[in-house]
C-alpha positions in Angstrom: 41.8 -28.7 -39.8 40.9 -28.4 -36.1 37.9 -29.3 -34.8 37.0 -25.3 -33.4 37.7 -24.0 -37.0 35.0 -26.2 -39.1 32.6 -24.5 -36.6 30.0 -21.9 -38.1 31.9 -18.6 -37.5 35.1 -19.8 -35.0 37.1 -17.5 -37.2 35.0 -14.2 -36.9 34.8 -15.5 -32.7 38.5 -15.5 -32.3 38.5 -12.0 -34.3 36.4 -10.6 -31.8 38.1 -11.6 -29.4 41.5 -10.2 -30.3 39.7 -7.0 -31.4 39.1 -6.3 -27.7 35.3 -5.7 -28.5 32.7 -6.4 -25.6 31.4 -9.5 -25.3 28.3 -8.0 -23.4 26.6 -6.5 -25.5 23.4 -7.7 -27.6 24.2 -8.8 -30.7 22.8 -7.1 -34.1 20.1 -9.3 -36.6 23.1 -10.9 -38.4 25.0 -13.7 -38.4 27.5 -13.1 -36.2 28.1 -15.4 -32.9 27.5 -14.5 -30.2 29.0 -15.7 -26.2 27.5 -18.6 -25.3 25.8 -17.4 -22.1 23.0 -15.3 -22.4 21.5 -15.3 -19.0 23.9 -12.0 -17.3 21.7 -10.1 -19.6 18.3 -10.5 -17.7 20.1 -9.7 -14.9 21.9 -6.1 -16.0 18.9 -4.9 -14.1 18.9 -4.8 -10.2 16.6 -7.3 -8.7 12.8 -6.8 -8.1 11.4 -6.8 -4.2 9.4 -10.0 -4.8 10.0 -13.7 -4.8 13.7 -15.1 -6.4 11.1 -17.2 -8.7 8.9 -14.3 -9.4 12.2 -11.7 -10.6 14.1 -14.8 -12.4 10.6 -15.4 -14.0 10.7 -12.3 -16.4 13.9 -13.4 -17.8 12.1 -15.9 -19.8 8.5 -14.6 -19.5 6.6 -16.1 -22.9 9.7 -18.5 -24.2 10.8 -22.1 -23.0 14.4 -22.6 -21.7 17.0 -22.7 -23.8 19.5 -25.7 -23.2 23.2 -25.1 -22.2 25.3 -24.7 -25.0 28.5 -26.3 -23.6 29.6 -29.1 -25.5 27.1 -29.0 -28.1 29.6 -27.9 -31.1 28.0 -25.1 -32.4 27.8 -21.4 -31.2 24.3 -19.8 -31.2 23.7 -17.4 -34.3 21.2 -14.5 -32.3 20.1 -13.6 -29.0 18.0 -16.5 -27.1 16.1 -15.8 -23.8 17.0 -18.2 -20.8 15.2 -20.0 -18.5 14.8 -20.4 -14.5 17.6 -22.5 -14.0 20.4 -20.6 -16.3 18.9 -17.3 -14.5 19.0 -18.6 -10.9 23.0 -20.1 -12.0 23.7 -16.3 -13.0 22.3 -14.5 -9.9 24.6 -16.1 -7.5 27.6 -16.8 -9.6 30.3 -14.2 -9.1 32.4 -15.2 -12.8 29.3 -12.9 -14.3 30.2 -10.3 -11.6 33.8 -10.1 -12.9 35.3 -11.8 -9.9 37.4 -15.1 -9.8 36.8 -17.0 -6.8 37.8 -20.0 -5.6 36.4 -23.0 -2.6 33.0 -22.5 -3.2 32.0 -26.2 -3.1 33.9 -29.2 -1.0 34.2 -32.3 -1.8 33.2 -35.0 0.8 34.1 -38.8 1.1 31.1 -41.1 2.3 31.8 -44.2 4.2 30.2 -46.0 1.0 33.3 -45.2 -0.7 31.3 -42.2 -2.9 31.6 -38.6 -2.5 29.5 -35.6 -2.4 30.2 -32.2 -2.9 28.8 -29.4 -0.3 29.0 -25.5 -1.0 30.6 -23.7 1.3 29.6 -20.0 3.2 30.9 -17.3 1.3 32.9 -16.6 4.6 34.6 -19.2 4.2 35.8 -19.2 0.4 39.7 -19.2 0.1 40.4 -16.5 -2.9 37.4 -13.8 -3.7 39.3 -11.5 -6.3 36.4 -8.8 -8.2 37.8 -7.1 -11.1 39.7 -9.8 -12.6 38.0 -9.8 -16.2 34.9 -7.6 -17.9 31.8 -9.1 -16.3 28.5 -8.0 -17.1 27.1 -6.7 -13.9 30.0 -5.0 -11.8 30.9 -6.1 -8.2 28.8 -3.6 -6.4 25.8 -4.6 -8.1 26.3 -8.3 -7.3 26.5 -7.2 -3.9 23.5 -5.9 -4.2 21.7 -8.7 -5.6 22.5 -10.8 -2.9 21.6 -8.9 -0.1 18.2 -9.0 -2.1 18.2 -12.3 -2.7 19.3 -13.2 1.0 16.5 -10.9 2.2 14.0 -12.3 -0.4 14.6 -15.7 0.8 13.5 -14.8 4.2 10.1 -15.5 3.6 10.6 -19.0 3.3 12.1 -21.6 5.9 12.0 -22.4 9.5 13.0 -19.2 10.4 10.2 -17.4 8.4 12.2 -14.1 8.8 10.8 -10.9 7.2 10.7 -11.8 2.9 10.5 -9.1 0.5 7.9 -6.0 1.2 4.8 -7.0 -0.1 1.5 -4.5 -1.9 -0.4 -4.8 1.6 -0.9 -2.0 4.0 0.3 -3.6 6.9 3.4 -1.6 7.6 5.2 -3.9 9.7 4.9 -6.8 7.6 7.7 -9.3 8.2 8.9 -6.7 11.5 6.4 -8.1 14.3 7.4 -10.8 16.9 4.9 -12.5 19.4 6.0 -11.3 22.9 4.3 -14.6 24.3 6.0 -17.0 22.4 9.0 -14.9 20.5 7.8 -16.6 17.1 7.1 -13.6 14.0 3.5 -13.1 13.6 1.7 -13.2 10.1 -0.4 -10.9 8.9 -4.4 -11.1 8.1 -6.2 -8.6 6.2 -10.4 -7.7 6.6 -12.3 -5.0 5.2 -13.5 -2.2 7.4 -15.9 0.3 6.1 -14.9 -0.2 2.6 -10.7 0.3 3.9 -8.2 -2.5 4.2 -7.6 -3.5 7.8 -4.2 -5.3 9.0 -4.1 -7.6 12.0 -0.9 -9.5 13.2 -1.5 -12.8 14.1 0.5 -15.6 15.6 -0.6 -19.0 14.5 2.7 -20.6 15.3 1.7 -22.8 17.7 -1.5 -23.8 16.2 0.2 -24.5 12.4 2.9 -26.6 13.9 1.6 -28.3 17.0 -2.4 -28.0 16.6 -2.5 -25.4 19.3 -4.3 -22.4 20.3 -3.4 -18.6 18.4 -1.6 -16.8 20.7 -2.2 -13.4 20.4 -3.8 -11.1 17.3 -3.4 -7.4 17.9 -5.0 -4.7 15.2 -2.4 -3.0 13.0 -4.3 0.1 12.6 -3.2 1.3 15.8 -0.2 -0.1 15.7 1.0 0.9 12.5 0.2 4.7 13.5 1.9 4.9 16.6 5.0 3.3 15.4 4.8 5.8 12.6 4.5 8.5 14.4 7.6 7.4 16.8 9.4 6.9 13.7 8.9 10.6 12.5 9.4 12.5 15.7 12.4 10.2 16.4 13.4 10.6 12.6 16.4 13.6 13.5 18.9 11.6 15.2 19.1 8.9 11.9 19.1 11.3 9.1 22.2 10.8 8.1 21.9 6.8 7.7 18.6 7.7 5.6 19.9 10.2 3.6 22.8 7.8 2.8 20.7 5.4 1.9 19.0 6.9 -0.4 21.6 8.6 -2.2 23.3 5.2 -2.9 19.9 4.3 -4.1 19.9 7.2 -6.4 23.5 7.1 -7.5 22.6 3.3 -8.2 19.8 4.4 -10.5 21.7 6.7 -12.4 24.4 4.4 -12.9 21.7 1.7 -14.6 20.6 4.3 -16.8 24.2 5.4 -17.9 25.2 2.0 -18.5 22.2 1.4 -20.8 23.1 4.2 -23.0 26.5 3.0 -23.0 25.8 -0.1 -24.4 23.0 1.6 -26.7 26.5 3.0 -28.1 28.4 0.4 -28.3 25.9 -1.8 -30.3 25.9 0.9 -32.8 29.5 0.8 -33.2 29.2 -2.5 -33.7 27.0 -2.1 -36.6 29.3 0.5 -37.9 32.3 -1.0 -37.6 30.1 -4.7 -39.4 29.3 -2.0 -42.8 32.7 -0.8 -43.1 34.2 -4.7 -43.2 31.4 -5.4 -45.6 32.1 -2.4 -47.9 35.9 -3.2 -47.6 35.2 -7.0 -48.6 33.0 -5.7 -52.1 34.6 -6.1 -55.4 35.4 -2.6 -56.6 34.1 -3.5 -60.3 30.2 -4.3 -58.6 29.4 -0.4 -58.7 26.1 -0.9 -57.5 26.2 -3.0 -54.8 29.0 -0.9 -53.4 27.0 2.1 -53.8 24.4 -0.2 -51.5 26.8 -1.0 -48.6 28.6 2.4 -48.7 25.2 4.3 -47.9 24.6 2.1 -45.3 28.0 2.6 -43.8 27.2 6.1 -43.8 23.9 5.7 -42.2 25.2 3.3 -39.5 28.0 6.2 -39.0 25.3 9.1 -38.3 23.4 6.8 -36.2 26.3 6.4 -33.9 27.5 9.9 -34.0 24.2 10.7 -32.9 23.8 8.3 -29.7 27.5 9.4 -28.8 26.5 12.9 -28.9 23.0 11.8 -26.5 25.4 9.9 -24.6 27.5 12.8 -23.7 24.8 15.2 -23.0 22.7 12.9 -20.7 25.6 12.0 -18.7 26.8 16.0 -18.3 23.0 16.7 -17.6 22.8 13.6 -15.0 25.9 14.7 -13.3 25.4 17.7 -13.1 21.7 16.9 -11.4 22.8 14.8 -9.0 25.5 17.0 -7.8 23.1 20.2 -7.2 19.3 19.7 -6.9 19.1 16.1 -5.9 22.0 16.5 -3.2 20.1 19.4 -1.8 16.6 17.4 -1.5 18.5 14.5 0.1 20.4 16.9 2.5 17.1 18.1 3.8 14.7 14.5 4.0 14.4 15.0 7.7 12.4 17.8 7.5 10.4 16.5 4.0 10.1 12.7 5.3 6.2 13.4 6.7 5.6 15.3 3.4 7.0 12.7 1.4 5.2 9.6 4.2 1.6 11.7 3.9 1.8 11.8 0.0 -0.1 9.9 -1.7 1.8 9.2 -4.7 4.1 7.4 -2.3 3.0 3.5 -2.2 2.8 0.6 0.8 5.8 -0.9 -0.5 8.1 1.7 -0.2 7.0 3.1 2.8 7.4 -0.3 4.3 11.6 -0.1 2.9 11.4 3.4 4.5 10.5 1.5 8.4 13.0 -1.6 7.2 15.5 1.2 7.1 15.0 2.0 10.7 13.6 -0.6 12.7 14.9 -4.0 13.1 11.6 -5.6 15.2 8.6 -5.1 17.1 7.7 -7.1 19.5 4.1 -7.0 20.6 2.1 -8.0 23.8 -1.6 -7.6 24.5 -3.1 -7.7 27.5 -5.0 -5.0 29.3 -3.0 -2.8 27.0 -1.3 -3.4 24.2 2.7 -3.2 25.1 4.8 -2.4 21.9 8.8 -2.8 22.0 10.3 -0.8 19.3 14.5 -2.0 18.2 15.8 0.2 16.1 18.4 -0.5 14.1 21.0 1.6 15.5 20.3 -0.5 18.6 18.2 2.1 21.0 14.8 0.5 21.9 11.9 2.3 22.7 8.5 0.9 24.5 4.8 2.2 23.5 1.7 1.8 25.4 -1.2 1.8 23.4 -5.2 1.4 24.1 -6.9 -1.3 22.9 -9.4 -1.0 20.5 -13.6 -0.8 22.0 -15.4 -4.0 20.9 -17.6 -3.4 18.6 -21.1 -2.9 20.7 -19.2 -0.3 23.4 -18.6 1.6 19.8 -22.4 1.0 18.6 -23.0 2.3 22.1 -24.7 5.8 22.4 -23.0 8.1 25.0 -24.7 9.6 28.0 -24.2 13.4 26.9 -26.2 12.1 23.8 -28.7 10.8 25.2 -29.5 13.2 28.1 -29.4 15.8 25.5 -32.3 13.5 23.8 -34.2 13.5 26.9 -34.4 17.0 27.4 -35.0 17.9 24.0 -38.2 15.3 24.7 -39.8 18.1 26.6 -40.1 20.6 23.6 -40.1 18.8 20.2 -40.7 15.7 18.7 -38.0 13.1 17.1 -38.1 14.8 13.6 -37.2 18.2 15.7 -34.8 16.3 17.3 -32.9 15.1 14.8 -33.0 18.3 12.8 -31.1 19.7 16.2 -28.7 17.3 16.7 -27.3 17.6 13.1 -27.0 21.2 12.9 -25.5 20.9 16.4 -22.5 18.5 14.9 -23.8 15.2 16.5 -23.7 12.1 14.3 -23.8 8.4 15.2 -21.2 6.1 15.5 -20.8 5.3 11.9 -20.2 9.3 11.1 -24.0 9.6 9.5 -26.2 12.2 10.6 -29.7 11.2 12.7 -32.8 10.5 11.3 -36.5 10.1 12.7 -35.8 6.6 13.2 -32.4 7.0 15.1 -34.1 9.3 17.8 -37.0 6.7 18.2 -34.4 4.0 18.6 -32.7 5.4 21.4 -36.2 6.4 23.0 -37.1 2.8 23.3 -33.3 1.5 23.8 -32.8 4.2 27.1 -36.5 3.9 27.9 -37.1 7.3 27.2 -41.2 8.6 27.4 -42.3 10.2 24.1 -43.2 13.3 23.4 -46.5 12.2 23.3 -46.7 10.7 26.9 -44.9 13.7 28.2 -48.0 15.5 27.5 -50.1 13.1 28.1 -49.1 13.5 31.7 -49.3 17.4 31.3 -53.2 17.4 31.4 -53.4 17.3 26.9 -56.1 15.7 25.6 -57.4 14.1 22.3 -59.6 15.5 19.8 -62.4 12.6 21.0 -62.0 13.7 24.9 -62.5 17.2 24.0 -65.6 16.4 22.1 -66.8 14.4 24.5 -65.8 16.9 27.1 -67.7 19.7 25.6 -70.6 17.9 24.1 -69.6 18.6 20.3 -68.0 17.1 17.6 -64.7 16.8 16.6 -65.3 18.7 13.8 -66.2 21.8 16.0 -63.3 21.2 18.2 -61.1 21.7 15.3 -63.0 24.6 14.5 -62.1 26.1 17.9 -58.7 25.4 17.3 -58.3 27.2 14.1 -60.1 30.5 15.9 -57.8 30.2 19.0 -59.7 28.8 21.8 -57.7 26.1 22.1 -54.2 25.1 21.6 -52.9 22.4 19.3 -49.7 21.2 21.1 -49.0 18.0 19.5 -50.1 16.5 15.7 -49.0 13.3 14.0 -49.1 12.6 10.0 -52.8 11.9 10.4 -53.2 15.2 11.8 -54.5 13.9 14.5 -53.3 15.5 18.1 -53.1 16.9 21.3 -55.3 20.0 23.0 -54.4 22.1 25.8 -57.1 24.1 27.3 -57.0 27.5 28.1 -55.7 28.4 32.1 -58.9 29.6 34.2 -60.9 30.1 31.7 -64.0 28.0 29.9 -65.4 27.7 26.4 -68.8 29.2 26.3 -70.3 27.2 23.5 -72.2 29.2 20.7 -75.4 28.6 18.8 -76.4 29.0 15.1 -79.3 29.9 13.7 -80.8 33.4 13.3 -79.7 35.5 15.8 -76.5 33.3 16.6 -73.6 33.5 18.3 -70.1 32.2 18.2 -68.0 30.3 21.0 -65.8 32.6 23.5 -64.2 32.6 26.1 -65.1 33.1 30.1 -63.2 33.1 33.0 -64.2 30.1 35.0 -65.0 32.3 38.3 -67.8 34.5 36.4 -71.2 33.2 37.0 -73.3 32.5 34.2 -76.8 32.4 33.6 -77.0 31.6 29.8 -77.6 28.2 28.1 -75.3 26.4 26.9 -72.1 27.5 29.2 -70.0 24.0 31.0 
C-alpha cells in the first residue's frame, strides 16, 4: 500500500477533495484533517494600522509557533494557531490570494562558484494570474494588504517615510518635512495645561552626524491652520473622499458577509459529517441510531437557521448600503467639519482623513512660520502663520490692564479692584479671575502708588496725627468719626485708617462734666472766644 494511504485520514483528505468542499473553512472538534496551512486564517481580516510585527502578532497572541507541516508525514487532526514567521509567509504570498505567479525570486551565480537567490519587484514578475484556484482572501483584499503593509513599513529605514497613523494628536504625523534640510521631522509631545501638545522636530542632523536640531515648530498652530485649509478647500476633492470611503465601507460589508458565509458553511459541514455517521450505523443498534439521527436533525435546524440569517442580513445590508449610506456618503462635504469636530471621532482616523488629502508639508520658521501645503491632487498651497509669544510676553500684563489699574487706584483699594475687574470680564493670562494678591503684584511690578500713598499725598492723616493734632486721644478721634466730624477715607484689617478733615471748618472740642458739651463744628473764619477751640 502507498505511502499517502497508511496516513491518519488520507482517505477521508482525498474525499474531500473530490467532494468540491472548501478547504477554507475551520474545521469542527472531530477528527477530520484539516489543510496543512493554517496561517490565511489570521489573515481573513484586513490588516491593522500599526506595526507588520504588532498585526502579525495577534495571530499567535498566547501560543508558541507551530512548525511547518511539510514533509513531516502526518496531517494535523484540529485547528493550530501560527506563528510570526508562517503569518509574515502568508501576508505577502499571493498562492493564499488565489493567484499563480511566477519570477518572484532569481537565481544568481557568485564568482565562488555558489549561487544566491534575490526576489524580484513585483513589477517585474513574468506571469501574475488572480483567480486561478479558491484562495482564502480574494485578490482585492491582498491588494489591500499590501498597500498597508508597504505603508506600514514606512516607518522604518533610511527613508523614514510616513509609517502607520499612530494614537498621538499630532495630525501631521509622518506628513512634515524640514524646509532647511528637506529631511521628515519627528514628532515630540509635552504637556500644556493639563492637554497634549505636538512639536515637529528635526533631529536629522544631530542623530546621524552629531549636529545641531534644525528647526522645531509647535503643532498646535500648525495642525489648526492646516485644518482649517483642509475644510474650506474640502469641495473641490469630494468626490476622491467620498470614493474612498465607500470602498472602505463596501470593504467592511464584504468582511462581514464573508464571515457569515463561512459561519454557514461550517454548519453544513457538520450536517453533512451526521448524516455519513447515521448512514454508516448498523440498522439492528436501535439506540445508537436513535442517537446520531437526533443529532442529524439538530445539525439540520442549525443550518437552516444560519442560511435563513444569512439571507436576511445580506438583503438588509444591501439594501442599506444602496439607500441611507450612499446618501450620507453623497453629502460628506458638507458633514466633514461635523463629523472632524465630533468627538466620538479619534486622532487616528482623522489623521487617514488628512493622509487622504495631503501628500506633505513642508515647514520653515523664521520670523514667521512659512507652511507649504501638497496636496495630493498635485495643487500646493502656502500658509503664513505667527509664531507663538514666548512664554514671559504671554505672563506679560497689557497696558489697557494696567492703566485701568491705575485709575481704579484713585477710588478703591486692590480687593475693590479685583471685585471690578472680574465682573468687568478681565482675567489673567492663565484664564483665572484676579484676586487681592494679583492687583498688588502688578502695583509693585508697574510701580504703581497705593491707595494708601495716593491719599497720603491728598492731605489724609492717621488716627495718631489727628490725636496729636487735636490734643485728644485716639479713642476720641474715633468717636468723632462715628458722629460725623470727620471722615474715614481709608481702613485696613486692623481697622486702622485714614481721616480727612472737614473743608473750612474746625472741630470745636467739647467738655464733660456737669453742664457739658459735645464737639461741633465751626467755620474756621468765625472768631472764637471759648476754651478749648484750635
Amino acid at each position: 500500500m502507498a505511502a499517502s494511504s497508511t496516513r491518519p485520514g488520507a482517505a477521508s483528505w482525498r474525499w474531500a477533495r473530490r467532494s468540491g468542499w472548501s478547504t477554507g473553512l475551520t474545521a469542527p472538534s472531530v477528527s477530520i484533517p484539516t489543510p496543512r496551512f493554517r496561517a490565511p486564517f489570521a489573515w481573513s481580516l484586513r490588516l491593522s494600522s500599526g506595526r507588520g510585527a504588532q498585526s502579525k502578532r495577534s495571530a499567535s497572541s498566547g501560543s508558541k509557533a507551530c512548525s511547518s507541516h511539510a514533509g513531516c508525514g502526518r496531517v494535523p487532526t484540529k485547528a493550530t494557531s501560527c506563528g510570526r514567521r508562517r503569518s509574515t509567509h502568508a501576508s505577502y504570498n499571493p498562492r493564499y490570494a488565489g493567484a499563480f505567479v511566477y519570477g518572484r525570486t532569481r537565481i544568481r551565480h557568485r564568482p565562488d562558484g555558489g549561487v544566491s537567490v534575490v526576489k524580484v519587484a513585483r513589477a517585474d514578475w513574468q506571469f501574475v494570474m488572480p483567480g486561478m484556484h479558491q484562495g482564502y482572501i480574494d485578490w482585492e483584499r491582498f491588494e489591500a494588504n499590501q498597500r498597508r503593509l508597504t505603508d506600514n513599513a514606512g516607518a522604518f529605514g533610511g527613508e523614514r517615510l510616513s509609517g502607520p497613523a499612530r494614537e498621538g494628536p499630532a495630525l501631521l504625523q509622518g506628513r512634515v518635512l524640514c524646509g532647511l534640510c528637506g529631511e521628515r521631522m519627528g514628532v515630540r509631545y509635552s504637556r500644556e495645561h493639563g492637554s497634549t501638545i505636538p512639536t515637529y522636530i528635526c533631529q536629522e542632523s544631530a542623530v546621524r552626524r552629531a549636529g545641531k536640531t534644525c528647526q522645531t515648530v509647535p503643532g498646535k498652530i500648525v495642525d489648526a491652520a492646516v485644518v482649517a485649509l483642509l475644510i474650506e478647500m474640502m469641495t473641490p476633492m469630494t468626490l476622491a473622499v467620498t470614493l474612498e470611503v465607500q470602498r472602505e465601507l463596501e470593504t467592511r460589508a464584504h468582511e462581514a458577509n464573508t464571515a457569515r458565509r463561512q459561519h454557514v458553511e461550517r454548519l453544513r459541514y457538520d450536517a453533512e459529517l451526521a448524516r455519513r455517521r447515521y448512514m454508516k450505523v448498523d440498522p439492528d443498534n436501535r439506540l445508537v441510531a436513535d442517537t446520531l439521527e437526533a443529532e442529524w436533525n439538530d445539525k439540520l435546524r442549525r443550518h437552516a437557521e444560519a442560511a435563513e440569517e444569512y439571507e436576511r442580513r445580506s438583503k438588509q445590508q444591501a439594501a442599506t448600503l444602496s439607500t441611507e449610506v450612499r446618501q450620507r456618503i453623497l453629502g460628506l462635504a458638507e458633514q466633514l467639519p461635523r463629523i472632524w469636530n465630533d468627538s466620538r471621532v479619534d486622532f487616528r482616523e482623522r489623521k487617514r482623513i488628512v493622509r487622504l488629502l495631503i501628500d506633505d508639508v513642508t515647514l520653515i520658521k523664521a520670523q514667521k512660520i512659512t507652511a507649504h501645503v501638497r496636496l495630493s491632487g498635485g495643487a500646493t498651497r502656502t500658509l503664513e502663520l505667527e509664531r507663538p509669544l514666548p512664554i514671559a510676553q504671554l505672563r506679560k500684563f497689557k497696558p489697557e490692564l494696567v492703566a485701568t489699574v491705575d485709575r481704579l487706584l484713585d477710588q478703591h483699594c486692590d480687593r475693590e479692584i479685583a471685585d471690578i475687574l472680574n465682573r468687568d470680564g478681565w482675567r489673567t493670562w492663565e484664564g483665572m479671575p484676579f484676586n487681592l494678591k494679583k492687583i498688588a503684584f502688578i502695583r509693585g511690578a508697574y510701580k504703581l502708588a497705593s491707595r494708601y500713598d495716593r491719599l497720603r499725598r491728598r492731605g489724609m492723616l492717621t488716627t495718631r496725627e489727628i490725636a496729636a493734632k487735636f490734643g485728644i486721644s485716639e479713642t476720641a478721634v474715633h468717636e468723632w468719626g462715628r458722629q460725623g466730624l470727620i471722615t474715614k477715607c481709608f481702613s485696613d484689617n486692623l481697622n486702622r485708617g485714614l481721616w480727612a478733615l472737614p473743608v473750612q471748618q474746625t472741630i470745636l472740642k467739647g467738655c464733660g462734666g456737669r453742664g457739658g458739651r459735645p464737639a461741633r463744628l465751626v467755620p474756621i473764619t468765625a472768631p472764637s472766644s471759648e476754651q478749648g477751640a484750635v
